[in-house]
C-alpha positions as CSV (number, residue, x, y, z in Angstrom):
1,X,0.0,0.0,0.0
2,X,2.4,2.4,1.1
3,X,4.3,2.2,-2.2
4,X,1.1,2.9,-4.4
5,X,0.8,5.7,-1.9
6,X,4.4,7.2,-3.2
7,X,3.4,6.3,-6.9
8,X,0.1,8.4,-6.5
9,X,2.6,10.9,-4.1
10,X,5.1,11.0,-7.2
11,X,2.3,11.2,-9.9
12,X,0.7,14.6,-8.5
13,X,4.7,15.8,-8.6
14,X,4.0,15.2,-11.9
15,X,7.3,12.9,-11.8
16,X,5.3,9.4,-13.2
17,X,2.0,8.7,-14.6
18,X,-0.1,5.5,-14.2
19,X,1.0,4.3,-17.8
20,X,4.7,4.8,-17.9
21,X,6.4,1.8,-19.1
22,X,9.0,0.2,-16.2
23,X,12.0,0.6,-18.3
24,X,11.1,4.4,-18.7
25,X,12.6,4.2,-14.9
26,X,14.9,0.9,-15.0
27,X,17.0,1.0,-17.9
28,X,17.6,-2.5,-20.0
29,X,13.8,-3.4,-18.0
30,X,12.2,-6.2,-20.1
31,X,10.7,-9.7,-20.0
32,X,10.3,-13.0,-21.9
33,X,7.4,-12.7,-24.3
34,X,7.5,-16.7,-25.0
35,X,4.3,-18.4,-23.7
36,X,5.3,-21.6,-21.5
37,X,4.6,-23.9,-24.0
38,X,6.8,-22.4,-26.5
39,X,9.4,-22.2,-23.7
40,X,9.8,-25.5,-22.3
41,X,9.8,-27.0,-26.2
42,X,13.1,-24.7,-26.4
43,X,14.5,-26.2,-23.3
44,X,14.0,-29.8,-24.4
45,X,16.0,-28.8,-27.9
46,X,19.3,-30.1,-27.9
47,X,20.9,-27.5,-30.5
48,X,20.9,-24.0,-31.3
49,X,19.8,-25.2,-34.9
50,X,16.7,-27.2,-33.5
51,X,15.7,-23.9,-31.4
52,X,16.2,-22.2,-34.4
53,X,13.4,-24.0,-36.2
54,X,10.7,-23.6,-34.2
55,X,8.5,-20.9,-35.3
56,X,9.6,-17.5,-33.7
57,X,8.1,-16.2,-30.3
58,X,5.9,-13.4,-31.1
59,X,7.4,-9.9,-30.8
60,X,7.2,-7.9,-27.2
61,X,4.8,-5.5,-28.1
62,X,4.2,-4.2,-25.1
63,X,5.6,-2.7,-21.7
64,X,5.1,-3.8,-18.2
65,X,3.5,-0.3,-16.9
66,X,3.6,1.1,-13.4
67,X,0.1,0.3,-13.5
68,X,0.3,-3.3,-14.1
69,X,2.6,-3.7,-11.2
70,X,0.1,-1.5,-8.9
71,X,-2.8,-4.0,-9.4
72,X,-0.5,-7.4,-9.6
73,X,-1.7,-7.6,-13.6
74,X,2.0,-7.5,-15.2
75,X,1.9,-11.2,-15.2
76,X,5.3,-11.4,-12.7
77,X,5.4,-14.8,-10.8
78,X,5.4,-14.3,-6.9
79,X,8.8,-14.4,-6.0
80,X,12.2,-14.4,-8.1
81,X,14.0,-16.0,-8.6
82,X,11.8,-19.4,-7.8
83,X,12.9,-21.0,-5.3
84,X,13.4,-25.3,-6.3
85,X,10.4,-27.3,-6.4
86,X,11.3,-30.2,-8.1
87,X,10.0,-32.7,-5.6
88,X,6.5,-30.9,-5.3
89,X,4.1,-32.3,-4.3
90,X,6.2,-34.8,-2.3
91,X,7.4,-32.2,-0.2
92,X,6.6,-28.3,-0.4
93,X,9.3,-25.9,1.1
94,X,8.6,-24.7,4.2
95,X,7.8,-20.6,5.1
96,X,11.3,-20.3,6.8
97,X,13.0,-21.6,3.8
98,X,11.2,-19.6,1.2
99,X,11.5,-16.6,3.1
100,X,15.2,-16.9,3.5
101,X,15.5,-17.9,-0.5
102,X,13.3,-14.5,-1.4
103,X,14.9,-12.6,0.8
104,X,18.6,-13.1,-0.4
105,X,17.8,-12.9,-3.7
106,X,19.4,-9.7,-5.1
107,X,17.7,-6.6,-7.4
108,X,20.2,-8.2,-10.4
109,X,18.6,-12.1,-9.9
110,X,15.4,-10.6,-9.8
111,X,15.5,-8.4,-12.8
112,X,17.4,-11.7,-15.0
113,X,14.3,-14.0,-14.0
114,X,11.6,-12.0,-15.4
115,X,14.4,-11.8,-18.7
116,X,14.4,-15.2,-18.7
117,X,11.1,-16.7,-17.2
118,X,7.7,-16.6,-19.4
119,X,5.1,-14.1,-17.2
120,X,2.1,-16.1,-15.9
121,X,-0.4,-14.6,-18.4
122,X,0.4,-11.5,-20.3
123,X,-0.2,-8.1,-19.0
124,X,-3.9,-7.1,-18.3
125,X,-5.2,-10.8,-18.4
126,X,-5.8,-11.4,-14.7
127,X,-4.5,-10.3,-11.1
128,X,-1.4,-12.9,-9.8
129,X,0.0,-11.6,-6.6
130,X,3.2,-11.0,-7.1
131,X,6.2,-9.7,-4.8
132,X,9.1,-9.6,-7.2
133,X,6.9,-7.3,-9.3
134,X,5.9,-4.8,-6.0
135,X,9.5,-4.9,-5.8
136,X,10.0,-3.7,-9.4
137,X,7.8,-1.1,-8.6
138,X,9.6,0.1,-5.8
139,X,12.6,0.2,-7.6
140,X,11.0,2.4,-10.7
141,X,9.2,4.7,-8.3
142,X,12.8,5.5,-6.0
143,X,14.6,6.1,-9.5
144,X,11.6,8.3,-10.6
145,X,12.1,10.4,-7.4
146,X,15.7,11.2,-8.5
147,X,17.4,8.7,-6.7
148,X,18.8,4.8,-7.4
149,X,16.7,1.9,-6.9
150,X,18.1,1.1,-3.8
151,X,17.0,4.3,-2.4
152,X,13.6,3.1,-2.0
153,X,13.2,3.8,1.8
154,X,14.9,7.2,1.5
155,X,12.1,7.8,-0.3
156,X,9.0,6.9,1.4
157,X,10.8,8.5,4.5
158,X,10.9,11.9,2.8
159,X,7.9,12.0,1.3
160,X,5.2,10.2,3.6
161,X,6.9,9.3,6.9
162,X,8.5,12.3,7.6
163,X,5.4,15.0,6.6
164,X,2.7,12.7,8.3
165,X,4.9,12.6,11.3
166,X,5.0,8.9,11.4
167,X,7.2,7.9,14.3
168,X,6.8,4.4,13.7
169,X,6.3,3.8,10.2
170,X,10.0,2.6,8.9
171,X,11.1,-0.1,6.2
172,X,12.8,-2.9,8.0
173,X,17.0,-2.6,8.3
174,X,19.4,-4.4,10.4
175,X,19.3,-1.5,12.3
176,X,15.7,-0.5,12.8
177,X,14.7,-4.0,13.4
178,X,14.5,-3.4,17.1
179,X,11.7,-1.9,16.7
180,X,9.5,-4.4,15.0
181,X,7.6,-6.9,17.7
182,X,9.1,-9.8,18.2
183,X,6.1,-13.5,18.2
184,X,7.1,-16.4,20.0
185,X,6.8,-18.1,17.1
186,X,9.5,-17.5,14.3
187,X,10.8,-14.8,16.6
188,X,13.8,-14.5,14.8
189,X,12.1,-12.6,12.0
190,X,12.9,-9.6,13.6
191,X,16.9,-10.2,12.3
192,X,15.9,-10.5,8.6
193,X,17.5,-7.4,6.6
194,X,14.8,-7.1,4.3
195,X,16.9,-5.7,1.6
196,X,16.0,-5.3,-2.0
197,X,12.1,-6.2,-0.4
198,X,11.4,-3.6,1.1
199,X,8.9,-2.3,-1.6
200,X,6.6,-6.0,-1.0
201,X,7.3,-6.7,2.1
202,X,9.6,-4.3,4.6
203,X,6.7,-2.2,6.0
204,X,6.6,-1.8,9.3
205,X,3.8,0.7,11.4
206,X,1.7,0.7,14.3
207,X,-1.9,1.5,15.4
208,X,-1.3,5.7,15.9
209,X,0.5,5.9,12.5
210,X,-1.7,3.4,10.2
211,X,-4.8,5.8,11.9
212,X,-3.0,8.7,10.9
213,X,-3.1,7.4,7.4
214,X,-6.2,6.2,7.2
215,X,-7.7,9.5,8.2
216,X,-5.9,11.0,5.5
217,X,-7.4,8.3,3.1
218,X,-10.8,9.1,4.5
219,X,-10.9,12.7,4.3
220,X,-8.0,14.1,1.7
221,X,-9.2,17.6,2.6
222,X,-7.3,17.3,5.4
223,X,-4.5,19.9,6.8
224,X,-2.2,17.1,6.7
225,X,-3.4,15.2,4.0
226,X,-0.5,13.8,0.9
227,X,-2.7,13.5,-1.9
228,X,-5.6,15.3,-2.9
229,X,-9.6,14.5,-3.0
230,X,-9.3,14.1,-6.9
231,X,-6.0,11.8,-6.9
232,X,-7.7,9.8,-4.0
233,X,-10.8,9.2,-5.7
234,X,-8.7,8.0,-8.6
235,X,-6.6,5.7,-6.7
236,X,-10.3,4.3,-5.2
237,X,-11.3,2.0,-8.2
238,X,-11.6,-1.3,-8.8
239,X,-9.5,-2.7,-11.5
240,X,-10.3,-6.1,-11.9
241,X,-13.5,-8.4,-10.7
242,X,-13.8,-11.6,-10.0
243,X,-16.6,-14.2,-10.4
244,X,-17.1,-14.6,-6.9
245,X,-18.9,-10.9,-7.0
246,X,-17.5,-10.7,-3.5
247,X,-13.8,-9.4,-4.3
248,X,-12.0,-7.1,-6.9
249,X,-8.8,-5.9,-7.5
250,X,-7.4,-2.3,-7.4
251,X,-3.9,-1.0,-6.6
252,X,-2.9,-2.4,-4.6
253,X,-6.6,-2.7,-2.9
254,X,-7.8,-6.1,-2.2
255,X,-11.7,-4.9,-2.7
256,X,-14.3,-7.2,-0.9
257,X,-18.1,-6.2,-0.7
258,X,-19.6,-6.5,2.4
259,X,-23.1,-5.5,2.9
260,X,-24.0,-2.8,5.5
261,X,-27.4,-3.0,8.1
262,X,-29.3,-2.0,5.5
263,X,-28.3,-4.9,3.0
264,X,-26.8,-2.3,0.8
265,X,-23.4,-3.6,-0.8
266,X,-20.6,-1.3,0.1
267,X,-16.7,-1.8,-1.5
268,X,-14.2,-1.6,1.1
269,X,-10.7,-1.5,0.3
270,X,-8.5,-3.4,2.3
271,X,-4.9,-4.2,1.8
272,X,-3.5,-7.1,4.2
273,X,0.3,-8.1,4.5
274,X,1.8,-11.2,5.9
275,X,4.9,-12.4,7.1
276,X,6.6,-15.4,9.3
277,X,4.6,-15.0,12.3
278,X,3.5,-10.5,11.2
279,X,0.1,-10.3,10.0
280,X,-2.0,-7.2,8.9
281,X,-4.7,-5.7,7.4
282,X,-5.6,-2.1,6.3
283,X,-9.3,-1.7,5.6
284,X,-11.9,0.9,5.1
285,X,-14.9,2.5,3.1
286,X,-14.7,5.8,1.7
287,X,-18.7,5.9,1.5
288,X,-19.2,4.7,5.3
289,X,-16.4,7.1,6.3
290,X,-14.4,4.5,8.7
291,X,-12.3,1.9,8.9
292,X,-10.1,-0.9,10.8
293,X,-6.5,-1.9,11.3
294,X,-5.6,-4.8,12.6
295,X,-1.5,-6.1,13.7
296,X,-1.3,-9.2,15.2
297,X,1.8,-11.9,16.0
298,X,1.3,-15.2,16.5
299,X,0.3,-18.0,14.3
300,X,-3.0,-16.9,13.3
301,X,-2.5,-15.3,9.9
302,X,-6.0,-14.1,8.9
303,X,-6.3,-10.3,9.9
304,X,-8.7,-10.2,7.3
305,X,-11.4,-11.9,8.9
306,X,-10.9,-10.3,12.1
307,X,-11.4,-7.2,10.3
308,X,-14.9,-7.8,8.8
309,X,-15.6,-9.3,12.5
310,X,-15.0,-5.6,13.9
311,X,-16.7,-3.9,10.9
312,X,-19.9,-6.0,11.3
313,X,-19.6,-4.8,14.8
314,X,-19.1,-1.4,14.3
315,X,-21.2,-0.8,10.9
316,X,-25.2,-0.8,12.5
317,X,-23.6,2.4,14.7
318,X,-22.6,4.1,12.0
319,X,-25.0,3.4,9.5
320,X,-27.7,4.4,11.9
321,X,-25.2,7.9,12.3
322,X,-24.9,8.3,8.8
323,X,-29.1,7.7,8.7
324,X,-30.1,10.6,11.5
325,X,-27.7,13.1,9.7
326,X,-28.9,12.4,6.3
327,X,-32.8,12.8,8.3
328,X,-31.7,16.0,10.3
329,X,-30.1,17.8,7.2
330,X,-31.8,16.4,4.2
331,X,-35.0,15.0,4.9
332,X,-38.7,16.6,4.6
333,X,-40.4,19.2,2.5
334,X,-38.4,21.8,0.7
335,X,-40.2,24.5,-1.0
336,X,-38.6,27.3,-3.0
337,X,-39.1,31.2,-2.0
338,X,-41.3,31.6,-5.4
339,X,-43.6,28.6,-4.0
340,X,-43.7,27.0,-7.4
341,X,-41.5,24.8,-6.7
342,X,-40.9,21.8,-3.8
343,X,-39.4,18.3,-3.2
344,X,-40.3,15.7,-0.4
345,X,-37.3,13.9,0.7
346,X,-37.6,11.0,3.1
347,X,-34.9,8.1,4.5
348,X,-35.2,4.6,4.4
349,X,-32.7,1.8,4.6
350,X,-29.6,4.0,4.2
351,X,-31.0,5.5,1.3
352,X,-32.4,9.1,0.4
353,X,-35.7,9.0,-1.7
354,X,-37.8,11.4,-3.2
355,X,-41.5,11.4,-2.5
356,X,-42.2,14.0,-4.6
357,X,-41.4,16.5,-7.2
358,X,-42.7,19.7,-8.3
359,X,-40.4,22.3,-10.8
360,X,-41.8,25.5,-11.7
361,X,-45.6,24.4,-11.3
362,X,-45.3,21.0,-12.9
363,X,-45.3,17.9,-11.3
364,X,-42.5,16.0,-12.7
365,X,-43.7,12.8,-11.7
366,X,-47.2,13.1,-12.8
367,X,-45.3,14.0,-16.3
368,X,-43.4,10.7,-16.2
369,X,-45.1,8.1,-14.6
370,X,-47.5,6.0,-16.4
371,X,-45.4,4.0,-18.9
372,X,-42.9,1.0,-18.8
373,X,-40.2,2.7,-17.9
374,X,-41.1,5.0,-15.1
375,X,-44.5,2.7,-13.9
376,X,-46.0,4.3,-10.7
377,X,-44.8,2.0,-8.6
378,X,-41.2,3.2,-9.6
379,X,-38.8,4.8,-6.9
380,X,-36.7,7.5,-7.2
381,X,-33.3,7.9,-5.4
382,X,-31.3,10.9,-4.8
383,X,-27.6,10.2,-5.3
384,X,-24.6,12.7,-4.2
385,X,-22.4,14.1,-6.5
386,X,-19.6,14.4,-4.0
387,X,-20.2,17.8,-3.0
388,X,-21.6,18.9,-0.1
389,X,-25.6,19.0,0.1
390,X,-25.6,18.0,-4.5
391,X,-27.3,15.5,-5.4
């Protein structure tokens, strides 16, 4: 999250845009354009003339884009380079072992594997969460700031710890890893230099600051607020959906739909993050106005689900708030000073209705009732247009 943050940070800088190719950022940046199919025949060749018979890979035609690596759609595998799994499904390696493999693996190996490996699916087919390609990102976004890629959490420090006052927001070092809570299980965790992953996985906060950020999120009007209302309701949208109709992707949002006490269906955008024995989520709803954080240790992993738990808590309070405000400002009969004009507004279910409407004399739905499309039975909501007291 917090490195889509300095992407959307960056791109009101006007430094990147959504859209910029990777290797606008990473010189030499590219990847294998073969499908697997076409690449495993090639391995199985014996000679260069054998490979050189097969009909030719199709050309790259075109970039991995900021965007694509936002929203886990460049098609990059989840960690490079892959760590051996020969003997799957015999024996799977374990989460110490991976974690040690991913995390040694340098900006070079990573970079060579995507040259070398086929992507998943090409850009833009479907979401495949990927670290090495957060990492990517991370690396783009630092050189885009005017430093090297390895300047990644100079860069988040200056622009978003350091003017949200963030005393313990930091990406994990040999020496800031005091500070990060040590589980009883996997407790060595806290010794891991996360190195070239800080941008996927080398965040490390607490309650006051994720709060601090998520009231930002929530109200970008704020004094203290990085990004503005426009750039906030751009970074808000899904980019993907899945069958389920329950989650969709953004960037880097991990969108579920939850319905609210009303059995409206609300997006809330959540992002979690997991590591040995770490576990987080990030969630809230722009339209609701609140949100939860949870940070946990221990060997429970799903934050997630607590986090719907306390929002299904929480969300009858608010929605009955949100319900006697919209009553106390909106609802009843409003007449204009001429008299020719007045609306009736009543609440119901979380909703704002119109029971009537007259314009200049003329009662407009008198005018349109009475045919298939607007039958007499029809309702008429009142949405908002974002600003206060339009709709």
């Amino acid at each position: 999250m917090f490195t889509v943050f300095e992407l959307m940070i960056l791109k009101e800088k006007g430094l990147v845009e959504w859209d910029d190719p990777v290797s606008k950022y990473l010189k030499g940046f590219t990847y294998n354009h073969d499908g697997w199919g076409n690449y495993v025949s090639k391995a199985q060749l014996q000679t260069p003339a054998q490979v050189s018979s097969m009909h030719p890979s199709p050309q790259q035609s075109e970039p991995i884009t900021l965007r694509q690596l936002a929203s886990h759609m460049a098609g990059i595998g989840l960690d490079y380079p892959p760590i051996d799994v020969s003997s799957w499904p015999k024996s799977v390696p374990g989460d110490v072992l991976w974690l040690h493999h991913a995390l040694n693996a340098s900006q070079g190996e990573t970079l060579q594997t995507i040259r070398d490996l086929p992507l998943i699916a090409p850009p833009y087919t479907l979401p495949a969460y990927t670290n090495a390609g957060f990492n990517v990102l991370g690396w783009a976004l630092a050189t885009a700031a005017g430093g090297e890629p390895e300047d990644y959490a100079i860069a988040l420090e200056r622009d978003i710890f350091e003017p949200l006052g963030l005393s313990s927001g930091f990406n994990v070092t040999k020496e800031s890893s005091p500070r990060v809570a040590v589980s009883s299980k996997f407790p060595f965790e806290v010794g891991y230099d996360i190195g070239s992953y800080n941008p996927s996985a080398g965040q490390f906060s607490s309650l006051l600051d994720l709060i601090t950020v998520m009231q930002t999120f929530l109200d970008p009007s704020r004094n203290n607020s990085l990004l503005s209302p426009r750039s906030m309701r751009e970074w808000l949208r899904p980019l993907h959906g899945f069958p389920d109709d329950f989650t969709e992707m953004g960037a880097p949002w991990e969108i579920v739909k939850l319905s609210d006490s009303n059995g409206n269906t609300k997006r809330w955008y959540s992002k979690s993050g997991n590591f040995l024995a770490s576990n987080s989520n990030f969630i809230f709803d722009p339209v609701s106005s609140f949100g939860v954080v949870v940070l946990m240790t221990g060997q429970y992993r799903f934050a997630l689900e607590l986090a719907i738990q306390a929002i299904q808590i929480f969300q009858p309070a608010f929605d009955s708030l949100q319900e006697q405000m919209a009553r106390q400002f909106y609802g009843g009969f409003w007449q204009s000073d001429d008299l020719r004009s007045h609306a009736d507004v009543y609440i119901k279910n979380g909703s704002i209705w119109l029971g009537g409407l007259v314009l200049n004399g003329t009662d407009i739905f008198e005018m349109l009732e009475g045919g298939t499309r607007y039958p007499k039975t029809r309702k008429y909501g009142m949405w908002p247009t974002g600003r206060d007291d339009e709709f």
